[in-house]
C-alpha positions in Angstrom: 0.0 0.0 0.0 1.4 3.7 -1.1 1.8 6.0 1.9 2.7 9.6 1.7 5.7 11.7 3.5 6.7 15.1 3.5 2.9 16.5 3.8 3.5 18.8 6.7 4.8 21.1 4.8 2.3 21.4 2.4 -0.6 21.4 5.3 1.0 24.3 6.8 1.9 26.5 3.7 0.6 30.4 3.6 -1.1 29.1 0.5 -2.8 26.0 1.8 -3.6 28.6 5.1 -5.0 31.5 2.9 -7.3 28.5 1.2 -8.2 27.7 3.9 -9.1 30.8 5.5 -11.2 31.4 2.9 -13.6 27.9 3.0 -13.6 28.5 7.3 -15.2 31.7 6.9 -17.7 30.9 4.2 -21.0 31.5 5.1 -19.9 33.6 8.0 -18.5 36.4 6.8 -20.5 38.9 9.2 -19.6 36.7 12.3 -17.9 38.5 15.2 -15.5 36.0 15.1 -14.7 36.2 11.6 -14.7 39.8 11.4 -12.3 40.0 14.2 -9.9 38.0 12.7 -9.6 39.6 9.4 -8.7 43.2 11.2 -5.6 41.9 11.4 -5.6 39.1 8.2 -1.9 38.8 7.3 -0.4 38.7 10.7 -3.1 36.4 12.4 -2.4 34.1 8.9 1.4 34.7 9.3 1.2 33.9 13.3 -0.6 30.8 12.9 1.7 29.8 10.0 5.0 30.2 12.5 3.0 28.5 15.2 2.6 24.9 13.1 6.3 25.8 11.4 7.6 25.4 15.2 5.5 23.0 16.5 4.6 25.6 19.3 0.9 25.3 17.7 -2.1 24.1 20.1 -6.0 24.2 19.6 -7.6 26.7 22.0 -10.4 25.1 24.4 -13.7 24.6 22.6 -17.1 25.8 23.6 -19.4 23.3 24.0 -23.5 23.9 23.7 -26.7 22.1 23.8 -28.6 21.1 20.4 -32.2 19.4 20.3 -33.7 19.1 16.6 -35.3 16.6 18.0 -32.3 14.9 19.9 -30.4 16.4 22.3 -26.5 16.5 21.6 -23.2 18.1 22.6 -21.8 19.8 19.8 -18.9 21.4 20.5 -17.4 24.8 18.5 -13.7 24.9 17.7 -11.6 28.8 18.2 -12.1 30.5 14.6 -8.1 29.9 14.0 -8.1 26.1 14.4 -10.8 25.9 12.0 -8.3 27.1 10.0 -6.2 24.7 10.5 -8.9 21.9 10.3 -9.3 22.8 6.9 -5.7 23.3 5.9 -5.4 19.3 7.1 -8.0 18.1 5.2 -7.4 20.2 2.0 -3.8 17.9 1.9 -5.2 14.1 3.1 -9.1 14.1 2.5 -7.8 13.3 -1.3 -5.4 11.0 -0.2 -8.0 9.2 2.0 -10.9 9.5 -0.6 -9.8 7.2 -3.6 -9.4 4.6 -1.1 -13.7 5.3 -0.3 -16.3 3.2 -2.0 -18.3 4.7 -4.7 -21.8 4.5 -1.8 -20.3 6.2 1.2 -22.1 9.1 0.7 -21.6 11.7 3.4 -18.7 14.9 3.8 -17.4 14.2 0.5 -17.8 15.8 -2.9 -20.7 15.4 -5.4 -22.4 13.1 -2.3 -24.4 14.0 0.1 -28.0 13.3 1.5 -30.0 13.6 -2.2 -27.4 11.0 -3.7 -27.8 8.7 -0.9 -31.6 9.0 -1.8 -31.4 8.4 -5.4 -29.2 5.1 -4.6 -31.7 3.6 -2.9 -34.2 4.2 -5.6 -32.0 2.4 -7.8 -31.0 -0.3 -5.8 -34.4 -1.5 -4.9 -35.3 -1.7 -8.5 -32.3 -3.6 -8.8 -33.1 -5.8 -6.0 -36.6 -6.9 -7.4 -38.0 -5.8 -10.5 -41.5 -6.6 -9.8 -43.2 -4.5 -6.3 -45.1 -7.3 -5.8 -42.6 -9.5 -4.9 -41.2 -9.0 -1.3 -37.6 -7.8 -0.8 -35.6 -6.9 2.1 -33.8 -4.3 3.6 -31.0 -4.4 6.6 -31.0 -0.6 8.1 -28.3 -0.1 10.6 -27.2 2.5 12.7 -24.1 2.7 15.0 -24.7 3.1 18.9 -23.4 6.5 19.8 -21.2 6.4 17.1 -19.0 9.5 17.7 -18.7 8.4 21.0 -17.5 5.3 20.7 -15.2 6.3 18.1 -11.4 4.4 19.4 -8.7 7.0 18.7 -5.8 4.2 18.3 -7.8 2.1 16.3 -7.9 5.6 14.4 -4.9 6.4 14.8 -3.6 2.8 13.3 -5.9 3.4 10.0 -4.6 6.7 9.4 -1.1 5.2 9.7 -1.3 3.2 6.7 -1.5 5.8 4.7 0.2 8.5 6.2 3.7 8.1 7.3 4.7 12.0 8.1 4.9 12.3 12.4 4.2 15.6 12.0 1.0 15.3 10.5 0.6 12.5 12.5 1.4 14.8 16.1 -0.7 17.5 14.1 -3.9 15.2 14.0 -3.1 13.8 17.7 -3.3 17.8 18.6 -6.6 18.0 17.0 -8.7 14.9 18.1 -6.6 13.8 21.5 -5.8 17.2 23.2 -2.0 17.5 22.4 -2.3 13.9 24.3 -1.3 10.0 22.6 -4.4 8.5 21.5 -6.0 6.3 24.6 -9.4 7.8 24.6 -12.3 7.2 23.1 -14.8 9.7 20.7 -14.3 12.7 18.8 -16.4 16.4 19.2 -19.5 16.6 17.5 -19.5 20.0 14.8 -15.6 19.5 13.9 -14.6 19.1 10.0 -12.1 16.6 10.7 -14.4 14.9 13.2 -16.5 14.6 10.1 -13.9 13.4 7.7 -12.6 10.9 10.6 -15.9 9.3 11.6 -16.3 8.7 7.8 -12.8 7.2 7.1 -13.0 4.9 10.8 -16.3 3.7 9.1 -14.4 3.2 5.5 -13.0 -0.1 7.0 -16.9 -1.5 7.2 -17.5 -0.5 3.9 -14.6 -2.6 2.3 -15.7 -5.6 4.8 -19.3 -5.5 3.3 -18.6 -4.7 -0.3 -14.8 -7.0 -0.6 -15.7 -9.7 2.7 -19.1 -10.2 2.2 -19.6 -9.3 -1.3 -22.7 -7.7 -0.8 -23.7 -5.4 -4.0 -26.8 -3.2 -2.5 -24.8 -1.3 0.3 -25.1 2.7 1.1 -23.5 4.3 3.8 -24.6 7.6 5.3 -22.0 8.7 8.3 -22.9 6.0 10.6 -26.5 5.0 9.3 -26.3 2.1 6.4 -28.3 0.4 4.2 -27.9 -3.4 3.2 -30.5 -4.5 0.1 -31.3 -8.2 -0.9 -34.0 -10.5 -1.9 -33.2 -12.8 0.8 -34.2 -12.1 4.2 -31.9 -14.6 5.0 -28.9 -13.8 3.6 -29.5 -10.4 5.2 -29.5 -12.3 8.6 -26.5 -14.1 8.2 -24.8 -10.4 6.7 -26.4 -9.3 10.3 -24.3 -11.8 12.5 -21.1 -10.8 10.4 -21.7 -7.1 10.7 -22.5 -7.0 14.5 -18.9 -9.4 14.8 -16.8 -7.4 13.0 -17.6 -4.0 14.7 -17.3 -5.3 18.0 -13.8 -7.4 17.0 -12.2 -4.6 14.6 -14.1 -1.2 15.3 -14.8 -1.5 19.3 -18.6 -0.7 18.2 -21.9 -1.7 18.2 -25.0 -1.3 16.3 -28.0 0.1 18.3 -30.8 -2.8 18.9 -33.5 -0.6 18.6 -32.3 0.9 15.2 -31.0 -1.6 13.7 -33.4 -4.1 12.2 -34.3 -6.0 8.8 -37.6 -4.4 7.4 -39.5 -5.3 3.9 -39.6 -2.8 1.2 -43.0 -2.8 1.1 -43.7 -1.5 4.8 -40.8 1.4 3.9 -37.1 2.2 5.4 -36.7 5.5 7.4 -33.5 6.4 6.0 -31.3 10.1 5.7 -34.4 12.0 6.6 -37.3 10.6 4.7 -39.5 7.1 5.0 -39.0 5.3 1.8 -41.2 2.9 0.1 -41.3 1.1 -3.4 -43.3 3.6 -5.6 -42.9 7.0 -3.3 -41.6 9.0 -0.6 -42.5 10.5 2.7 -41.4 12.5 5.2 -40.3 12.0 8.7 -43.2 12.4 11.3 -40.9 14.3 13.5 -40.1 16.5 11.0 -43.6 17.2 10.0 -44.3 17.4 13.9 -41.2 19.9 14.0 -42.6 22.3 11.1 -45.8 22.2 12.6 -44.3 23.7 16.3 -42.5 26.6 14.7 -45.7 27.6 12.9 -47.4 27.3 16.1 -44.5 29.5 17.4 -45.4 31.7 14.6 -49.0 32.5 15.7 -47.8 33.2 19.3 -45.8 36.3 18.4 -42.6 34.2 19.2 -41.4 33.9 15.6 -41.5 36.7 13.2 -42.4 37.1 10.3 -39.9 37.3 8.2 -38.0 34.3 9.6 -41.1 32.4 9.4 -40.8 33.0 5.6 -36.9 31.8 5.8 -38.3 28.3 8.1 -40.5 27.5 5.5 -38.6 28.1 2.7 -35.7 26.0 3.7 -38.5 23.5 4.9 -39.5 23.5 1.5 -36.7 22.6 -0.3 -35.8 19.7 2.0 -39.8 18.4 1.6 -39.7 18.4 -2.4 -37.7 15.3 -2.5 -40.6 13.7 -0.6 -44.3 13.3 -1.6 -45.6 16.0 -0.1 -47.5 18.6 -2.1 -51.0 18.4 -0.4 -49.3 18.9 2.9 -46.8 21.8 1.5 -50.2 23.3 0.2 -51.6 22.5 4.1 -48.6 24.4 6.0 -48.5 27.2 3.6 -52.3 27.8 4.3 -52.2 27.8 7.8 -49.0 30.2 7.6 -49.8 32.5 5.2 -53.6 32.0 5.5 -54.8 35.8 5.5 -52.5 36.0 2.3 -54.0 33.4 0.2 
């Protein structure tokens, strides 16, 4: 297997910074933070860019905060400048790491992404039975606490085989372990690498599945997957193999409640919407969730103007479903003394 050397140098170049730089602030260009930064550009750049050249360079605390939509999780905010940084890593090793992905692993990476994951698993189920009629299966998996349970040797060890620079190597230890040898488990939820390394720990399932087990109707979304076949059987047996080599290899396990083998016919809750054979729908809870901030709404407690922003991104997230009798539903009881 090709590993690479001598990529500390590039990672902490003022040109791979300045790129960098520029995809951190994206989107939030008007953020104190951001703004703060850029009063003083090229000597924040050039600071940063001495800190890595000297090794001196080490992540400032993060702030943590409280998410529920709908579940309730830690996500944790990284100092403006190490975002910087995240994205000068991954800018050098995300390529190196991504030919080695399978075609299906569809989250954090390039021309992917939530809709392609969708339109996969259109196409394998017509693959998997040509006629509706006729029953087929589907294994749907997700990972217990996932980001949690995440081994940071086991990550370290993957990353190893492909990168063989100690630098980078210390650099990533700095990121994910604290300046500290990886003995921990997890990684901080809201990270870009925590992204890219959840997805490359979970690249060693994927080759199991598709090279081990030679299973053709696989899709991977961060740590929810999708196993297609005929058989209910077979997807038992794929099961048992699964569950053994999470536990064994990857220190994980799959969640019992979430993880179960479910006909085509009854539908597969999967990246956001309920799938069947012949249509779409959408997530109870998030039709549940719309229908709270329209209540909100109506109480004075949302205005008006974001309303129109809620729906709007609500709507483009809906189209992919069937849902135009309940878009037309919401919009009435929204916009009501406009219509």
């Amino acid at each position: 297997m090709k590993t690479h050397k001598n990529l500390y140098q590039e990672i902490i170049s003022l040109k791979n910074l300045i790129l960098a730089w520029k995809k951190a602030r994206k989107g939030k260009t008007r953020k104190d933070y951001v703004v703060n930064f850029e009063k003083e550009l090229g000597r924040n750049i050039k600071v940063l860019h001495e800190e890595l050249k000297n090794y001196i360079y080490f992540p400032k605390p993060m702030q943590t905060f409280i998410l529920r939509d709908p579940k309730t999780r830690k996500i944790s905010k990284s100092d403006f400048r190490d975002r910087i940084v995240h994205h000068a890593l991954c800018n050098i090793i995300e390529p190196i790491f991504d030919k080695t992905f399978i075609y299906d692993n569809c989250a954090n990476r390039k021309g992917k992404g939530s809709l392609f994951a969708l339109k996969r698993f259109d196409f394998f189920k017509r693959k998997v039975t040509y006629n509706p009629s006729k029953e087929a299966y589907c294994f749907k998996a997700d990972i217990k606490h996932y980001f949690k349970e995440i081994n940071q040797n086991i990550l370290l060890e993957i990353i190893e085989r492909k990168i063989n620079c100690k630098e980078t190597t210390q650099l990533i230890i700095n990121i994910v372990g604290g300046g500290k040898k990886f003995d921990n488990k997890g990684m901080p939820l809201g990270n870009l690498t925590s992204q890219f390394f959840a997805n490359l720990y979970l690249n060693e399932l994927d080759k199991f599945v598709k090279h081990k087990l030679r299973a053709k109707y696989y899709i991977r979304y961060v740590d929810d997957f999708v196993l297609l076949h005929k058989s209910k059987e077979q997807l038992v047996k794929w099961k048992n193999d699964i569950e053994f080599f999470l536990k064994e290899k990857l220190n994980l396990e799959l969640h019992k409640d979430k993880s179960k083998i479910i006909s085509l016919l009854k539908g597969v809750d999967f990246v956001g919407f309920r799938n069947f054979y012949h249509f779409r729908l959408l997530r109870k809870r998030n039709v549940r969730c719309i229908n709270k901030k329209i209540d909100l709404f109506h109480e004075g407690k949302i205005s008006y103007e974001k309303m129109g922003e809620i729906f709007q991104g609500w709507n483009s997230y809906s189209k992919w479903a069937n849902s135009y009798k309940l878009k037309k539903k919401l919009a009435n009881k929204i916009f009501f003394s406009e219509i």
